[in-house]
N, C-alpha and C positions, 0 to 999 in steps of 0.2 A: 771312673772319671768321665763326665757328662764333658761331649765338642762343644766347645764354645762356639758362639756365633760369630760365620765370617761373613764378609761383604761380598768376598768372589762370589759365594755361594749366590746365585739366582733363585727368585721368587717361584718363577713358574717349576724350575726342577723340584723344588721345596715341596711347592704342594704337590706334585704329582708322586714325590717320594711319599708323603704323609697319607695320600692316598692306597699307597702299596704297603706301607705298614699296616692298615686297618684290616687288610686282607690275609696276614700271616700272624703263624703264630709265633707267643713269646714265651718266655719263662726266665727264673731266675737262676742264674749260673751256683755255683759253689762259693764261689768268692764273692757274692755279691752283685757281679754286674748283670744286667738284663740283655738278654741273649732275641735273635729274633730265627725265626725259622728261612730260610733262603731256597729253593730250589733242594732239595734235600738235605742241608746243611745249616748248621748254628752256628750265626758270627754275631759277636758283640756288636750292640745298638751301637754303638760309639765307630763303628767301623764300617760300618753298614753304606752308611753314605757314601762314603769313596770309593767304597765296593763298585754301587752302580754308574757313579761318575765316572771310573776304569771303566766297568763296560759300555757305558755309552761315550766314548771320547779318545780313547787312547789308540794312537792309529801306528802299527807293530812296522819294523822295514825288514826288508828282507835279511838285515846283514844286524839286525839287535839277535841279544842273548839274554836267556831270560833267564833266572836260578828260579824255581819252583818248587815248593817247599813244606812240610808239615812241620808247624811249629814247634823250635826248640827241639830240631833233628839236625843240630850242624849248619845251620844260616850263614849265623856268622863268620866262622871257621872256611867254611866255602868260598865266602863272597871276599874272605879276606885272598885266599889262593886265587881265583881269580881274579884278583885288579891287581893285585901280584905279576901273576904270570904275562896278564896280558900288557902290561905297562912295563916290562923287565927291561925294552930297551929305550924306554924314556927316563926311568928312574933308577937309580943304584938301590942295592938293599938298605946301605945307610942315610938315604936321602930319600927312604920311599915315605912319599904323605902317610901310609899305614901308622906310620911312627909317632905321628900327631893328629891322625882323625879315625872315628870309630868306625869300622868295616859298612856301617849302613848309612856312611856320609858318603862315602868312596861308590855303592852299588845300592843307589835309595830303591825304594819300596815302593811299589805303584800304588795302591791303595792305603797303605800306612805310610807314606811319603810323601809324593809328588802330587796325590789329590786328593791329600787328606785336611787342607788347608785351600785347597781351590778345587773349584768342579771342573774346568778345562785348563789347565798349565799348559805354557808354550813352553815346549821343548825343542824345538829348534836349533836352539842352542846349544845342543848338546852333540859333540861330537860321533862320527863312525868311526865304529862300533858301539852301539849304545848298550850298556850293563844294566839291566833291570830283577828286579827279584818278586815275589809276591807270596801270599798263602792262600791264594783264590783257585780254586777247585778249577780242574782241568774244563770240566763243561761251563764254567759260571766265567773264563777268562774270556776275553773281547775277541770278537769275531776275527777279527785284522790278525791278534795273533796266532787261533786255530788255522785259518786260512795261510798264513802265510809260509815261507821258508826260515823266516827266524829259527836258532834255536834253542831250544831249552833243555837246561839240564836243573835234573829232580833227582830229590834229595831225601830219604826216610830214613826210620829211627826203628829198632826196637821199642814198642808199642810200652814197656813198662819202665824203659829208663826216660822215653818222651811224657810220661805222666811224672815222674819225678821231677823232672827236671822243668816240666810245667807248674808243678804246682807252688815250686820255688819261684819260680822268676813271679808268678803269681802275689803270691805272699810278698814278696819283697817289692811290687811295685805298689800292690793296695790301690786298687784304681777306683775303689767304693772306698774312702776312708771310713766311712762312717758302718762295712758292713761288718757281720761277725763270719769270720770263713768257717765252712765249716772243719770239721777233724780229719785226719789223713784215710781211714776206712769210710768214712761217709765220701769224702770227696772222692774217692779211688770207685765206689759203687756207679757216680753219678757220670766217670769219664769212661769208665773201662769200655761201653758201646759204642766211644766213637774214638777213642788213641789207636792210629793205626802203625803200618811197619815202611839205603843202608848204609847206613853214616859209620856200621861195623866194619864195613868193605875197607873203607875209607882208614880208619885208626887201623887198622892190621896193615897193610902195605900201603902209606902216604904216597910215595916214590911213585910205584907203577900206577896209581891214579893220578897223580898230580900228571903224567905223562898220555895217560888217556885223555884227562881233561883239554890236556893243551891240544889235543891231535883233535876233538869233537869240535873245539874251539877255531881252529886253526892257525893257531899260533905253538907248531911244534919245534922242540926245540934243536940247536944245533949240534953238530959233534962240538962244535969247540967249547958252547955251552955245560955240555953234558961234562967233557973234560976239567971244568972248571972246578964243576961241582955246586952248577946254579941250581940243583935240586933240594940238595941240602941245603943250602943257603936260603932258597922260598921256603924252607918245609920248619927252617930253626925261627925264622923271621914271621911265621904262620900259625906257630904254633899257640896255641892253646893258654898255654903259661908265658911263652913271652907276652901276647897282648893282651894277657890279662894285668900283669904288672905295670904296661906303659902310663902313664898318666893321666891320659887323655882317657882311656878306659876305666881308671877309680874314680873321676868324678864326672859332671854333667849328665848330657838326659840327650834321646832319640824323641824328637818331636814333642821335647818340652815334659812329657809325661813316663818313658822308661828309661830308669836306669844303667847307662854307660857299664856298669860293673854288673850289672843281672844278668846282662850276656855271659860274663866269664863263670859261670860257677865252678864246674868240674868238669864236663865231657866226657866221665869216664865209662866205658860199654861195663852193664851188669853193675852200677850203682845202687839200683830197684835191689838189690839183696840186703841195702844198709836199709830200708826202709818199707817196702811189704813182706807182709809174710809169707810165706809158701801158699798156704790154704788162698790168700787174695790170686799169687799169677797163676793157680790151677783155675781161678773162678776166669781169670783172663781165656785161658785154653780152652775155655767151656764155651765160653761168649758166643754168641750166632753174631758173626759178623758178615752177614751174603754177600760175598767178593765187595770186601772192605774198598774205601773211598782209594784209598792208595792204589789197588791192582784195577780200578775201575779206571782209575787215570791211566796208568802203564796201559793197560789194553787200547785206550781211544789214542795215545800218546802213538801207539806201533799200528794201529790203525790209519792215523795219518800219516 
């Protein structure tokens, strides 16, 4: 689906963006949409623009938290446990907004979000602790937030259930109505060199991560807490299946264009068994991935 034209958007960025398009390359994705090249990475033309609007504009504070992320590795699951955790003593479990708004209205998206519809948004507005999330490459993210103390928690996938589960949300939102996708061995050829890798960590012990989380975050929790049993309480209220059934998640749309319910599919670790072959994730294990995008972040990530 081609961004439609907005007004925030400025002339003079316009053209100096249409400028930097001529200079990179492009191609066409699997699903139809047209992909452009970026600093070593392929993001959708459609996305492209907010990309560099985030980097030229978004100015990071010391006390924001960032979720950072490869797509369709636990986004929304994350960002649900986070406005969770960290809202626990403004909202009760049965009166948390989660209940009636989709995990990426509660912790918007800097590029597929907040400047995906404007080139500079005033956020001002927005309270400390500010919750942001992105899928923008650890080197391609805004100066302000490398530099600063903010911080960020990142989030990966087993490299064959993020293809699956890509190629579903994929399919189901159709963002080329008009393209033919191609078949699940074609598309699987065209991603396996860049689906990279632990959102396993994550599904095996929720509990002791939900507890790590809160301690990187700083909002750890209490004995009396703990005695309650507000673990289980965020982890039944976070989970998976509950906010896939809420209603506010089987209908409407994330910026007009993705499906509220495309988030929910399954989440389940080892799904890629219901749908490659063997002979496909041996071609994955082959793959020359030269220290993939994912551990290329982790290293600058523990560098800074």
């Amino acid at each position: 689906m081609e961004k439609k034209e907005d007004p925030n958007f400025s002339s003079a960025p316009k053209l100096e963006l249409e400028e930097l398009l001529q200079t990179l390359d492009q191609k066409i994705n699997w699903d139809g949409r047209k992909l452009v090249k970026y600093n070593g990475f392929w993001f959708p033309m459609p996305f492209f623009p907010p990309i560099i609007s985030t980097q030229n504009h978004f100015k990071a504070k010391e006390s924001d938290i960032l979720l950072a992320s490869v797509p369709k590795s636990g986004t929304t699951w994350l960002k649900a446990l986070m406005f969770c955790i960290a809202n626990r003593n403004i909202y009760t479990i049965d009166q948390n907004p989660l209940l009636t708004s989709n995990p990426h209205i509660l912790v918007p998206f800097l590029e597929l979000g907040l400047y995906f519809h404007q080139e500079n948004p005033d956020l001002q507005h927005l309270s400390d602790p500010r919750f942001f999330s992105s899928h923008i490459p650890f080197n391609i993210l805004p100066n302000s937030i490398r530099d600063s103390e903010c911080k960020i928690i990142f989030i990966c996938r087993s490299p064959l259930d993020q293809f699956i589960s890509s190629y579903h949300f994929l399919l189901d939102n159709k963002f080329e109505k008009d393209a033919v996708p191609l078949e699940l061995d074609e598309a699987f050829d065209i991603i396996r060199e860049s689906v990279v890798y632990k959102y396993e960590d994550l599904k095996e012990d929720i509990a002791f991560h939900i507890e790590k989380i809160l301690e990187f975050m700083g909002y750890p929790f209490s004995e009396e807490e703990l005695k309650q049993g507000l673990v289980d309480q965020i982890k039944k209220l976070c989970s998976l299946e509950n906010l896939k059934n809420l209603e506010v998640n089987k209908c409407g749309y994330v910026q007009g264009i993705m499906k509220n319910s495309s988030f929910f599919r399954k989440g389940e670790v080892g799904d890629w068994t219901n749908y490659l072959t063997p002979a496909m994730a041996e071609r994955v294990k082959k793959a020359v991935w030269p220290c993939s995008a994912i551990e290329n972040n982790i290293r600058q990530l523990v560098a800074n």
